[in-house]
PDB file of N, CA, C and O in Angstrom:
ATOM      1  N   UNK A   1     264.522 177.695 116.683  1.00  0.00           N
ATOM      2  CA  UNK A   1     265.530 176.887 116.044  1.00  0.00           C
ATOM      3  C   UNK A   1     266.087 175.821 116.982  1.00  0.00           C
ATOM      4  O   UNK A   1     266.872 175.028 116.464  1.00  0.00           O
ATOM      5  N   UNK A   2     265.832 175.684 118.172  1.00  0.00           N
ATOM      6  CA  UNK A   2     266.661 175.925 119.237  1.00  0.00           C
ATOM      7  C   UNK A   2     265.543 174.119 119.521  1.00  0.00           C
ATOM      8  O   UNK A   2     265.851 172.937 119.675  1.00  0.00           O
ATOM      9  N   UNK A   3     264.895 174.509 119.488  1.00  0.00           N
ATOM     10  CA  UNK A   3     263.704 172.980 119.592  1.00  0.00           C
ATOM     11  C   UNK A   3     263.750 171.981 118.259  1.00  0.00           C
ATOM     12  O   UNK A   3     263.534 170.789 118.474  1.00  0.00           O
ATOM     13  N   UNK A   4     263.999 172.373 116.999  1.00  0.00           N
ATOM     14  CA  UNK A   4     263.942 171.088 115.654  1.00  0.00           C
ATOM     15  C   UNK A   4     265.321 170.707 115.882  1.00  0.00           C
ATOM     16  O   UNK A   4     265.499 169.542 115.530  1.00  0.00           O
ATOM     17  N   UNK A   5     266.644 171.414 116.469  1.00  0.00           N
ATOM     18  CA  UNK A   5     267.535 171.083 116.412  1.00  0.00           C
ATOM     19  C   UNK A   5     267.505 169.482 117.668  1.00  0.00           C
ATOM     20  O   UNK A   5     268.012 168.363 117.592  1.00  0.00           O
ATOM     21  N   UNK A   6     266.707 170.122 118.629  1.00  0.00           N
ATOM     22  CA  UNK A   6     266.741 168.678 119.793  1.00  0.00           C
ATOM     23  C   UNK A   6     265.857 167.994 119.690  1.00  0.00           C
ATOM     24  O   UNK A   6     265.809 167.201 120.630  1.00  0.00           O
ATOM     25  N   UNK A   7     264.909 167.857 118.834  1.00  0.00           N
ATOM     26  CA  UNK A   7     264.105 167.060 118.140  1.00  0.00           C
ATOM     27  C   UNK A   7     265.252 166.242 117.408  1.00  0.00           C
ATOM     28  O   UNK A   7     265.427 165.064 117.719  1.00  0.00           O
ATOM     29  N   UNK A   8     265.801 166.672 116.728  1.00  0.00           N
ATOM     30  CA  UNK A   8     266.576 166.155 115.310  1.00  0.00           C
ATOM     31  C   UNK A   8     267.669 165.000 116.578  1.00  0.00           C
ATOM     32  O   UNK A   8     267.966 163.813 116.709  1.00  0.00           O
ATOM     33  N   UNK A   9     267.825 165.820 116.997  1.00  0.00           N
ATOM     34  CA  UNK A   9     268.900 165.389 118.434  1.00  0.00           C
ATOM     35  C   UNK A   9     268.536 163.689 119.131  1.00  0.00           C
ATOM     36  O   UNK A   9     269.245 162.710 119.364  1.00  0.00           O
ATOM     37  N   UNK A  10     267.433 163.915 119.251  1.00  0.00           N
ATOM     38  CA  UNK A  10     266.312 162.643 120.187  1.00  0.00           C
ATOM     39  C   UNK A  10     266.430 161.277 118.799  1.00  0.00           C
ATOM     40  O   UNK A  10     266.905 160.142 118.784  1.00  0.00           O
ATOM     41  N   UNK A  11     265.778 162.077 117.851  1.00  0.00           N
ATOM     42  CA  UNK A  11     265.735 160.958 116.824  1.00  0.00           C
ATOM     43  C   UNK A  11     267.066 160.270 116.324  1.00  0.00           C
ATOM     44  O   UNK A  11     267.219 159.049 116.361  1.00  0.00           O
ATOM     45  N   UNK A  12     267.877 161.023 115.922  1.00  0.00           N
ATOM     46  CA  UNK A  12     269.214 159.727 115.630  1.00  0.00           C
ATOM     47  C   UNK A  12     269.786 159.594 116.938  1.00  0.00           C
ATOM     48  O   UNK A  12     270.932 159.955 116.672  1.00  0.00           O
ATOM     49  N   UNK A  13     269.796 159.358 118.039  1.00  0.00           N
ATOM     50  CA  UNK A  13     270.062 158.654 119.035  1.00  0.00           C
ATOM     51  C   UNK A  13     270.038 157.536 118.901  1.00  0.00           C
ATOM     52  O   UNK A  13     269.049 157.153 118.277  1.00  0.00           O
ATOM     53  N   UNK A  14     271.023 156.427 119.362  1.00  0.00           N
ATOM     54  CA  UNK A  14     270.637 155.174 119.492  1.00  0.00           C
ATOM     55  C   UNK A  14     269.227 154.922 120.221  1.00  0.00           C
ATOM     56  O   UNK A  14     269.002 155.901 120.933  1.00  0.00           O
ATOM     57  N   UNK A  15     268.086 153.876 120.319  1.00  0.00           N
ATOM     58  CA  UNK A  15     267.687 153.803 120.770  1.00  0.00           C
ATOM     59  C   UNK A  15     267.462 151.937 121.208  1.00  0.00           C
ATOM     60  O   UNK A  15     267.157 150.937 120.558  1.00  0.00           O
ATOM     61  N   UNK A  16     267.849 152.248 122.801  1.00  0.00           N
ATOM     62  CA  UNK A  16     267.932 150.682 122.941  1.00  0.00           C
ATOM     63  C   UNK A  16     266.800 149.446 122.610  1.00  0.00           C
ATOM     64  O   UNK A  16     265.841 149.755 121.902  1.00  0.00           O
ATOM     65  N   UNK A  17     266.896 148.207 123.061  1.00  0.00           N
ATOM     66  CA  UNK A  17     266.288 147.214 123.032  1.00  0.00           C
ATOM     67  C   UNK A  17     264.929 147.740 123.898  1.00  0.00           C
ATOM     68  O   UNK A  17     264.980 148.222 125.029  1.00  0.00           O
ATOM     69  N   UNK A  18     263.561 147.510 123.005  1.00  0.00           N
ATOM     70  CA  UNK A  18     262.228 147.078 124.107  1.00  0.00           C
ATOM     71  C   UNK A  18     261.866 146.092 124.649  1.00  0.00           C
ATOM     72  O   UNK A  18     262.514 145.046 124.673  1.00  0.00           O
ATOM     73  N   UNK A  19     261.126 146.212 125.000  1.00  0.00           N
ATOM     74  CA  UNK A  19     260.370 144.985 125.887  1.00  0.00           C
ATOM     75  C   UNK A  19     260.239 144.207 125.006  1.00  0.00           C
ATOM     76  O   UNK A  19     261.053 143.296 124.859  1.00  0.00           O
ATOM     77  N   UNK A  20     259.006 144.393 124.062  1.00  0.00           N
ATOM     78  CA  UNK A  20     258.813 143.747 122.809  1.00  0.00           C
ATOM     79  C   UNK A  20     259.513 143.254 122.118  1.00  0.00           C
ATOM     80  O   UNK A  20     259.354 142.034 122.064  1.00  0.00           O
ATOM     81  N   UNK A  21     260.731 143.885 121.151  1.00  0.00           N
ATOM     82  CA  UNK A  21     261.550 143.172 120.335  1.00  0.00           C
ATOM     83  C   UNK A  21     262.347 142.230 121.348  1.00  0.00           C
ATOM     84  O   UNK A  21     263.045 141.422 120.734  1.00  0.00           O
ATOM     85  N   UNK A  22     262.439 142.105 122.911  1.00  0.00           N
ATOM     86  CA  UNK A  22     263.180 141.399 123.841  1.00  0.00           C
ATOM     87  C   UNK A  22     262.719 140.318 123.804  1.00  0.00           C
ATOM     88  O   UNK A  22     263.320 139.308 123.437  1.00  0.00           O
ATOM     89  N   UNK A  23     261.426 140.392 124.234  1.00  0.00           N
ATOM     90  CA  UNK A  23     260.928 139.058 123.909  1.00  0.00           C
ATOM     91  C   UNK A  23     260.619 138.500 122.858  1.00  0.00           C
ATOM     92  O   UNK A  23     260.418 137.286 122.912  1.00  0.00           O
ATOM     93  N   UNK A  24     260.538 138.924 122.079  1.00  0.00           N
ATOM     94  CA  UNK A  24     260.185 138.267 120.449  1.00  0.00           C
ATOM     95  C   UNK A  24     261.732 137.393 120.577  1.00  0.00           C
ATOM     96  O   UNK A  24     261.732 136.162 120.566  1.00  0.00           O
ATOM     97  N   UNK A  25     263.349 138.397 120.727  1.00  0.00           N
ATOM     98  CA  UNK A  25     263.860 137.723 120.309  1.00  0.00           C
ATOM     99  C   UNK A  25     264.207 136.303 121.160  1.00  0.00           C
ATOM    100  O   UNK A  25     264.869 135.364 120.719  1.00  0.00           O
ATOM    101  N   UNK A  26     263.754 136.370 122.130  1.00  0.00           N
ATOM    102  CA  UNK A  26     264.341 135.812 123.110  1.00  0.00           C
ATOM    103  C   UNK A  26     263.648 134.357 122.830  1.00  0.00           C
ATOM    104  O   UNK A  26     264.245 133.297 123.015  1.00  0.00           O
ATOM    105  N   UNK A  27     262.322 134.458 122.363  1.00  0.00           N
ATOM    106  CA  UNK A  27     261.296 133.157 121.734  1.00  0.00           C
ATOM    107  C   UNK A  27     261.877 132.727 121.183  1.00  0.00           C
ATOM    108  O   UNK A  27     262.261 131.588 121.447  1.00  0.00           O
ATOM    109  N   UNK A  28     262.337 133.489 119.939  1.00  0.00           N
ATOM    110  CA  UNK A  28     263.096 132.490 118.539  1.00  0.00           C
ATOM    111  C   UNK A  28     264.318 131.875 118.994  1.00  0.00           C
ATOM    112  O   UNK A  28     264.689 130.867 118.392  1.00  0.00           O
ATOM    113  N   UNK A  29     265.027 132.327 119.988  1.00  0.00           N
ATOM    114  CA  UNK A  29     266.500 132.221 119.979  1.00  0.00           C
ATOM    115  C   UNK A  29     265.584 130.685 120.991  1.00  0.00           C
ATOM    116  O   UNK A  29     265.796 129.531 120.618  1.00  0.00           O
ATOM    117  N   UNK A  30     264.797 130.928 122.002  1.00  0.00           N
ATOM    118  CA  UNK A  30     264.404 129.591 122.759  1.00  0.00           C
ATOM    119  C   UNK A  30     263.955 128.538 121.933  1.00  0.00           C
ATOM    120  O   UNK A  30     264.435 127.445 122.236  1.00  0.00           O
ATOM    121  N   UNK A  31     263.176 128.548 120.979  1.00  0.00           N
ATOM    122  CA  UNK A  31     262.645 127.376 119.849  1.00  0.00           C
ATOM    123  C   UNK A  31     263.619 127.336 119.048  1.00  0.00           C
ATOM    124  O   UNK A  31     263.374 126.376 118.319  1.00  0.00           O
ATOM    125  N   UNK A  32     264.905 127.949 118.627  1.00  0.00           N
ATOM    126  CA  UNK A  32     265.710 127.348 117.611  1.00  0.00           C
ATOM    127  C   UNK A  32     266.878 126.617 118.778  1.00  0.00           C
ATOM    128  O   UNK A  32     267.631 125.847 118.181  1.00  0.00           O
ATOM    129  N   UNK A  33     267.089 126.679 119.869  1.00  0.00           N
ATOM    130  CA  UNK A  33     267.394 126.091 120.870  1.00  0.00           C
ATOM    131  C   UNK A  33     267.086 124.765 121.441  1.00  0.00           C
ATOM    132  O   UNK A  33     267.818 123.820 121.736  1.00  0.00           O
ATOM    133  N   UNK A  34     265.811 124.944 121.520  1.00  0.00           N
ATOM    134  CA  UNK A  34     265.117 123.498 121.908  1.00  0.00           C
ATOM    135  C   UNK A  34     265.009 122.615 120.242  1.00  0.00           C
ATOM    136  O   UNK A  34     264.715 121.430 120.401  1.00  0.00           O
ATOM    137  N   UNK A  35     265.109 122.831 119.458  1.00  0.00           N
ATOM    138  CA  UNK A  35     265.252 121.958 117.879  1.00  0.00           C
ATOM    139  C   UNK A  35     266.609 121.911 117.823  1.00  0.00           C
ATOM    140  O   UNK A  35     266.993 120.960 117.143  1.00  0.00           O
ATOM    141  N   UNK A  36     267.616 122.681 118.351  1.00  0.00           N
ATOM    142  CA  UNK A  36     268.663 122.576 117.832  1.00  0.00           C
ATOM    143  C   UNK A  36     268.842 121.246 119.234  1.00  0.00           C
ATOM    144  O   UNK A  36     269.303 120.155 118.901  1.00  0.00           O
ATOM    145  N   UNK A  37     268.661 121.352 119.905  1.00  0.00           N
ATOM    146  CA  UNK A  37     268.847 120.170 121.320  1.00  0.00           C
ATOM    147  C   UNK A  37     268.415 118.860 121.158  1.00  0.00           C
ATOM    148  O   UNK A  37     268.851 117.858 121.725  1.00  0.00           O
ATOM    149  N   UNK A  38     267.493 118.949 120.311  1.00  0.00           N
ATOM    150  CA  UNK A  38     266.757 118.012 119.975  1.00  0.00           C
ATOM    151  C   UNK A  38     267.600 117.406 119.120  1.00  0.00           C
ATOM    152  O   UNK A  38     268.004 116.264 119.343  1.00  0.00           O
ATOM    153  N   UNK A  39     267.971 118.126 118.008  1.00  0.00           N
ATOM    154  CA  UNK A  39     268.735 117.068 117.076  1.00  0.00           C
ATOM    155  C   UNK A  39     269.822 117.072 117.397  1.00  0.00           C
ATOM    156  O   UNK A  39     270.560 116.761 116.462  1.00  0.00           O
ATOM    157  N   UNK A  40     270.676 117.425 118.935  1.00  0.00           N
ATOM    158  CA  UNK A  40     271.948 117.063 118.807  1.00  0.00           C
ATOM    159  C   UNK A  40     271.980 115.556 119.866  1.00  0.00           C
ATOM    160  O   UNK A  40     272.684 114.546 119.883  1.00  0.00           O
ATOM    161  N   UNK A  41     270.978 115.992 120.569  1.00  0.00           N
ATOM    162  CA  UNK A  41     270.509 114.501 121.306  1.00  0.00           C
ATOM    163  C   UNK A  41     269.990 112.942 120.780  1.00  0.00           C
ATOM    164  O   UNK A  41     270.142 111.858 121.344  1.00  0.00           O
ATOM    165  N   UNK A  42     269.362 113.246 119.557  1.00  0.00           N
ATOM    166  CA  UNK A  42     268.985 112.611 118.522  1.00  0.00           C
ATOM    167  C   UNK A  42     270.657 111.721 117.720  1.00  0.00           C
ATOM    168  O   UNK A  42     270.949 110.526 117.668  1.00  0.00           O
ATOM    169  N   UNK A  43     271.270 112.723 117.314  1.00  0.00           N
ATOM    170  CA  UNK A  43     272.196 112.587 116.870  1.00  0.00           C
ATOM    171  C   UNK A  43     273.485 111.628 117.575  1.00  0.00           C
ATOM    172  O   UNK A  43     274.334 110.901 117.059  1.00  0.00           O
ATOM    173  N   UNK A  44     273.232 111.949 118.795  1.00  0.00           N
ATOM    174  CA  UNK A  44     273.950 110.658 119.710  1.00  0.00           C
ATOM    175  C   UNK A  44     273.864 109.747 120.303  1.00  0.00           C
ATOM    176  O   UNK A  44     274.617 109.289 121.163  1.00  0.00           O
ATOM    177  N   UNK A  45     272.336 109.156 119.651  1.00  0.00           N
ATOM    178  CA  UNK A  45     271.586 108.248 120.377  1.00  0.00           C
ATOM    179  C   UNK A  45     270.836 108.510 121.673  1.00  0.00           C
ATOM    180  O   UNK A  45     270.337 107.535 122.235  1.00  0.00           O
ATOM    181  N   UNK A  46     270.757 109.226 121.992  1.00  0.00           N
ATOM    182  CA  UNK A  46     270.009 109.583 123.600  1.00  0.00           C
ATOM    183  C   UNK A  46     268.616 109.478 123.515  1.00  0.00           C
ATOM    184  O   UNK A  46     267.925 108.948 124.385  1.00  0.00           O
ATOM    185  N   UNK A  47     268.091 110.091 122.235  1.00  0.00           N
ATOM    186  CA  UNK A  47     266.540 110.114 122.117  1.00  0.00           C
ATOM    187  C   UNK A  47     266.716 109.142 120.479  1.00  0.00           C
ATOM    188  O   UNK A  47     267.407 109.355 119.483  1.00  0.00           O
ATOM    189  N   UNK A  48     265.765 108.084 120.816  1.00  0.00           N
ATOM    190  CA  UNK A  48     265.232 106.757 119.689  1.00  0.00           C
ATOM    191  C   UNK A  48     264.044 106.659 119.969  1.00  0.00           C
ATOM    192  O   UNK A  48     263.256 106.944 120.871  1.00  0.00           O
ATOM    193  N   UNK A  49     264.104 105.913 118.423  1.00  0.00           N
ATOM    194  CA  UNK A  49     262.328 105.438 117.829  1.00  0.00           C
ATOM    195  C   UNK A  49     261.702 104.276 119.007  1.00  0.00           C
ATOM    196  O   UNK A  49     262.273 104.186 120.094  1.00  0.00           O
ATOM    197  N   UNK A  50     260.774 103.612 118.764  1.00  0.00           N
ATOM    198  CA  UNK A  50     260.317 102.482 119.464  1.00  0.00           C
ATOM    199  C   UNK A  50     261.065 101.629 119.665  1.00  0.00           C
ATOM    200  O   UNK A  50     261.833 101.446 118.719  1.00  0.00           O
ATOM    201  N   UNK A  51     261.226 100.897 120.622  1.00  0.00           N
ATOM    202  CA  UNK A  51     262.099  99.677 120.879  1.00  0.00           C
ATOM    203  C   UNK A  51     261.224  98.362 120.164  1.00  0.00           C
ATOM    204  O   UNK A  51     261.657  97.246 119.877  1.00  0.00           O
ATOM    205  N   UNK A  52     260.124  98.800 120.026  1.00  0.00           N
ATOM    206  CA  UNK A  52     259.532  97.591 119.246  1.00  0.00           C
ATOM    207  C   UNK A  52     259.983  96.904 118.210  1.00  0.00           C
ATOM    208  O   UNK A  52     260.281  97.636 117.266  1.00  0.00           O
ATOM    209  N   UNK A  53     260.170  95.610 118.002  1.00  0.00           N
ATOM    210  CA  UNK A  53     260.179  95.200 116.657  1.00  0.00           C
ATOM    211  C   UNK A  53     259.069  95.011 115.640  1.00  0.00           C
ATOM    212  O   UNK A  53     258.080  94.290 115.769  1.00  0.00           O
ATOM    213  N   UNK A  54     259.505  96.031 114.263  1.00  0.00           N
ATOM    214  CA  UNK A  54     258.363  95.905 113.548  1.00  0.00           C
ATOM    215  C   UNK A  54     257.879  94.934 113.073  1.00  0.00           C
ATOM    216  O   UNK A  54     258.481  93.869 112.938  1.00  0.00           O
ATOM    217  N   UNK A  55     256.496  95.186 112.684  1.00  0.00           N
ATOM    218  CA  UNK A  55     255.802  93.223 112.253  1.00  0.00           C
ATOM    219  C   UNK A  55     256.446  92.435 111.050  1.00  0.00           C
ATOM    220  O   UNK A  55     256.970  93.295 110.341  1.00  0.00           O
ATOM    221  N   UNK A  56     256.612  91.397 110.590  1.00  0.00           N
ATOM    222  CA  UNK A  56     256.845  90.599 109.752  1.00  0.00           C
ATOM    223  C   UNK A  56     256.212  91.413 108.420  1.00  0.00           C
ATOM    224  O   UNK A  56     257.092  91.412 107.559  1.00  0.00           O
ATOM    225  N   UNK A  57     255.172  92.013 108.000  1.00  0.00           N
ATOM    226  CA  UNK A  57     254.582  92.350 106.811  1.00  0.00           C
ATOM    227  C   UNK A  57     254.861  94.065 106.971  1.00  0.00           C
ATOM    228  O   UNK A  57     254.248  94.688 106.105  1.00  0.00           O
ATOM    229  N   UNK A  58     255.416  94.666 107.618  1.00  0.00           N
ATOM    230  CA  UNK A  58     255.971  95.855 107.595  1.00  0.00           C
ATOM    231  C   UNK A  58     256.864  96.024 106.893  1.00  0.00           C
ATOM    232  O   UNK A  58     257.863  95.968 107.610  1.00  0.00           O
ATOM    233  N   UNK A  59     257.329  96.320 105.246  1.00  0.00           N
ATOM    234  CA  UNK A  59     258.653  96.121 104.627  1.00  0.00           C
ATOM    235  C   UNK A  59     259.702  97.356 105.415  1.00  0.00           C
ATOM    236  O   UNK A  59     260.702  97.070 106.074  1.00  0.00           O
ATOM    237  N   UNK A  60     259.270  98.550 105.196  1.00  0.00           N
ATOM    238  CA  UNK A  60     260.002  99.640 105.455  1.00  0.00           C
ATOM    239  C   UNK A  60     258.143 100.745 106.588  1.00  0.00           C
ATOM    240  O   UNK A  60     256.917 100.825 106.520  1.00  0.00           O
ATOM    241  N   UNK A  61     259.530 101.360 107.549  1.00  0.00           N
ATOM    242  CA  UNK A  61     258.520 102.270 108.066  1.00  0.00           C
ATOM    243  C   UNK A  61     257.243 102.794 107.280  1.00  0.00           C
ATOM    244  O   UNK A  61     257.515 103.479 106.294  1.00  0.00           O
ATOM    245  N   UNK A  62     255.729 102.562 107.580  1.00  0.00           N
ATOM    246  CA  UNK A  62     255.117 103.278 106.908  1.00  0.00           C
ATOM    247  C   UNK A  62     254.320 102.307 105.894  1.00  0.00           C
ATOM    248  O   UNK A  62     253.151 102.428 105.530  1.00  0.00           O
ATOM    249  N   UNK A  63     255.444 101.107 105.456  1.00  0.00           N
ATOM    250  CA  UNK A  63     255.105 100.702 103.850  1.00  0.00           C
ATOM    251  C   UNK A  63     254.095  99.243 104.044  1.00  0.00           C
ATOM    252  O   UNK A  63     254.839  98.263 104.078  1.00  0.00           O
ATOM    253  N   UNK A  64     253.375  99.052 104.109  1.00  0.00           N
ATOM    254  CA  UNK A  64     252.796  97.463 104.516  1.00  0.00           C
ATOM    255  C   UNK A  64     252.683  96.879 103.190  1.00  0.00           C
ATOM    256  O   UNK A  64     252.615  97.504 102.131  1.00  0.00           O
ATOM    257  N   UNK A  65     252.669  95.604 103.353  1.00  0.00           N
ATOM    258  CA  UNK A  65     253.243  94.260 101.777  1.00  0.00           C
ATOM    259  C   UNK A  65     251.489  93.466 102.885  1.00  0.00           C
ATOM    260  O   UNK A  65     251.543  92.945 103.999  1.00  0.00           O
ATOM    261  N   UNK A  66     250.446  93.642 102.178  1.00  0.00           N
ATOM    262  CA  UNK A  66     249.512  93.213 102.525  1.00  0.00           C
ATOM    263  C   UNK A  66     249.145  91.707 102.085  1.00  0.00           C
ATOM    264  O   UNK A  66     248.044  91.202 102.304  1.00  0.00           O
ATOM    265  N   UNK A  67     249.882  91.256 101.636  1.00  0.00           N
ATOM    266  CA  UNK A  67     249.955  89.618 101.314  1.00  0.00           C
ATOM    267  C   UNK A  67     250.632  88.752 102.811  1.00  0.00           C
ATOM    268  O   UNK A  67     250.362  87.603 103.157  1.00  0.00           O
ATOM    269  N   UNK A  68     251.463  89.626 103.426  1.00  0.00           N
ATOM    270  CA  UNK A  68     251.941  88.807 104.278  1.00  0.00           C
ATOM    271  C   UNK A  68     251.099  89.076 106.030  1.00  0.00           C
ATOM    272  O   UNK A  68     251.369  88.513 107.091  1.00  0.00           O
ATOM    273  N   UNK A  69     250.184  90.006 105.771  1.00  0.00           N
ATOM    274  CA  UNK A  69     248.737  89.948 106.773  1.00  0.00           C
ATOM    275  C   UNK A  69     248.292  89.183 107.079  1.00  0.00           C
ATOM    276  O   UNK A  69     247.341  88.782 106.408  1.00  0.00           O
ATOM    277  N   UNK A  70     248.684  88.453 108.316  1.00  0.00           N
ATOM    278  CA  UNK A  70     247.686  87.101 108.607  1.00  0.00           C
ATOM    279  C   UNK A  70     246.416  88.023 108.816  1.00  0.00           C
ATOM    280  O   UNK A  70     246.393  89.227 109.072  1.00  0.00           O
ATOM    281  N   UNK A  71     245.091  86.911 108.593  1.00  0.00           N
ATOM    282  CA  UNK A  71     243.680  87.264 108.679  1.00  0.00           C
ATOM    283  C   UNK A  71     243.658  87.872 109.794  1.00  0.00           C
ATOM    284  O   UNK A  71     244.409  87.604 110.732  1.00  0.00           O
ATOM    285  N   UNK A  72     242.573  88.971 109.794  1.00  0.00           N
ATOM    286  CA  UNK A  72     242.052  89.037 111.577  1.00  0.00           C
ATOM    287  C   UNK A  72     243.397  89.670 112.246  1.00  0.00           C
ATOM    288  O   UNK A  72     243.476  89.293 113.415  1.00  0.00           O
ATOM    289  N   UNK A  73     244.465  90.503 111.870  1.00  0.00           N
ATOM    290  CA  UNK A  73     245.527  91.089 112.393  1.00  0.00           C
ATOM    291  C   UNK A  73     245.267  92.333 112.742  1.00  0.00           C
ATOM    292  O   UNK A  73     245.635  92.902 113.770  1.00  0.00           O
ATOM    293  N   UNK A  74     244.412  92.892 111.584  1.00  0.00           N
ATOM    294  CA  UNK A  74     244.380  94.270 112.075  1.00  0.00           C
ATOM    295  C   UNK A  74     244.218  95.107 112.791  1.00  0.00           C
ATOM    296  O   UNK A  74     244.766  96.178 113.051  1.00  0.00           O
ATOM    297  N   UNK A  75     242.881  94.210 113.335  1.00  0.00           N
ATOM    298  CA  UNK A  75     242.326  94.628 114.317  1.00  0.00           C
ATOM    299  C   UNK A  75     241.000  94.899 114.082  1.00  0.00           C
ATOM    300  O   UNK A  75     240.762  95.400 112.983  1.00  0.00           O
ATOM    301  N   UNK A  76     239.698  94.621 115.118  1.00  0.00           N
ATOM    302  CA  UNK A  76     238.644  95.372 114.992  1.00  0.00           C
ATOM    303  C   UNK A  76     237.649  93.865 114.139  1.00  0.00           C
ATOM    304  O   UNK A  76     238.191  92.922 113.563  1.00  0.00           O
ATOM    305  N   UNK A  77     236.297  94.047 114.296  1.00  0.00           N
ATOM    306  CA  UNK A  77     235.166  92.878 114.128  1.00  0.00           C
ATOM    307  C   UNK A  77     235.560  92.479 113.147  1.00  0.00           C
ATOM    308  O   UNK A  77     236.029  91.343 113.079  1.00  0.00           O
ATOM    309  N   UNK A  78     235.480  93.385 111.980  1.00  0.00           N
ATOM    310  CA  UNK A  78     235.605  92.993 110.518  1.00  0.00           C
ATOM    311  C   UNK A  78     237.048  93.812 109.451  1.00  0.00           C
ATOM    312  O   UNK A  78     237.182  94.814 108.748  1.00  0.00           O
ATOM    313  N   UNK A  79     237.752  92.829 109.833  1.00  0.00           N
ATOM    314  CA  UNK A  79     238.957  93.765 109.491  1.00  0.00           C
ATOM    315  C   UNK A  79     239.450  94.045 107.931  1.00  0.00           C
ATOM    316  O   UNK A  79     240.248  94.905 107.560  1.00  0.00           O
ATOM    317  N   UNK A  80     238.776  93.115 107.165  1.00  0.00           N
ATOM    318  CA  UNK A  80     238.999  93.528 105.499  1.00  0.00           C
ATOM    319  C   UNK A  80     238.066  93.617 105.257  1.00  0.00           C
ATOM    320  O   UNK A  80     237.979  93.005 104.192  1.00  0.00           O
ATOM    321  N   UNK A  81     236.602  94.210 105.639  1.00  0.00           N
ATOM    322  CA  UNK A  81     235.590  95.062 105.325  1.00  0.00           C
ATOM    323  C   UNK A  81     235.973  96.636 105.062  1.00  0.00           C
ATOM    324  O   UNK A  81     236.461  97.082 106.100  1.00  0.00           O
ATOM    325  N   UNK A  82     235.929  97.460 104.204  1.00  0.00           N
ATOM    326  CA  UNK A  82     235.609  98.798 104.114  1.00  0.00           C
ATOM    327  C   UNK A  82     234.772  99.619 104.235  1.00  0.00           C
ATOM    328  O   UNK A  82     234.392  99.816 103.081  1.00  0.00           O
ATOM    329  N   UNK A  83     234.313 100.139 104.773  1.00  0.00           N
ATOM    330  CA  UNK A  83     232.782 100.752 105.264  1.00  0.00           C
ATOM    331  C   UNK A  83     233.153 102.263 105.260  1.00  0.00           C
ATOM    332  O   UNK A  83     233.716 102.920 106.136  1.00  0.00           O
ATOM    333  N   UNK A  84     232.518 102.772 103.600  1.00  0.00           N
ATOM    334  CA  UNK A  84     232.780 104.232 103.771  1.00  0.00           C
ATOM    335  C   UNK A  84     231.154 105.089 103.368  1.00  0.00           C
ATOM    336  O   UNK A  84     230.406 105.020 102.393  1.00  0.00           O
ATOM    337  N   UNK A  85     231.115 105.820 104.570  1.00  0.00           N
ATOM    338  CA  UNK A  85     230.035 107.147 105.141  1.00  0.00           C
ATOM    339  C   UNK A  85     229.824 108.066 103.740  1.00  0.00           C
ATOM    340  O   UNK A  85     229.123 109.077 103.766  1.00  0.00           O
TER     341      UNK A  85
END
């Protein structure tokens, strides 16, 4: 009787932090750290986009207005050729 009772004993014991769940947590808590840094640095100007100014036929990031393409801008031999494999 004398042994299921300290069995029973061992098991609801607290049982502390492992190695394993230590580092698992310690990852997440580091990557929601470094994103959270990121956007608070972001947020006060410290870290910005290109200093470049975008081109004349660039309306919005991303969006190109291909009428205002001078010829031969794009780049490359034949630049309003399409050549698909």
């Amino acid at each position: 009787m004398r042994s299921t009772e300290a069995n029973d004993a061992e098991r609801a014991a607290p049982r502390g932090v492992g190695r394993r769940d230590f580092l698992k947590w310690a990852a997440a808590a580091g990557v929601t750290g470094a994103f959270a840094g990121a956007g608070v640095l972001s947020a006060l100007g410290y870290v910005k986009g290109p200093s470049e100014p975008t081109p004349a036929w660039e309306t919005e990031p991303g969006v190109v207005d291909y009428d205002l393409v001078p010829a031969g801008e794009l780049g490359g031999t034949t630049p309003n050729k399409l050549r698909v494999a």
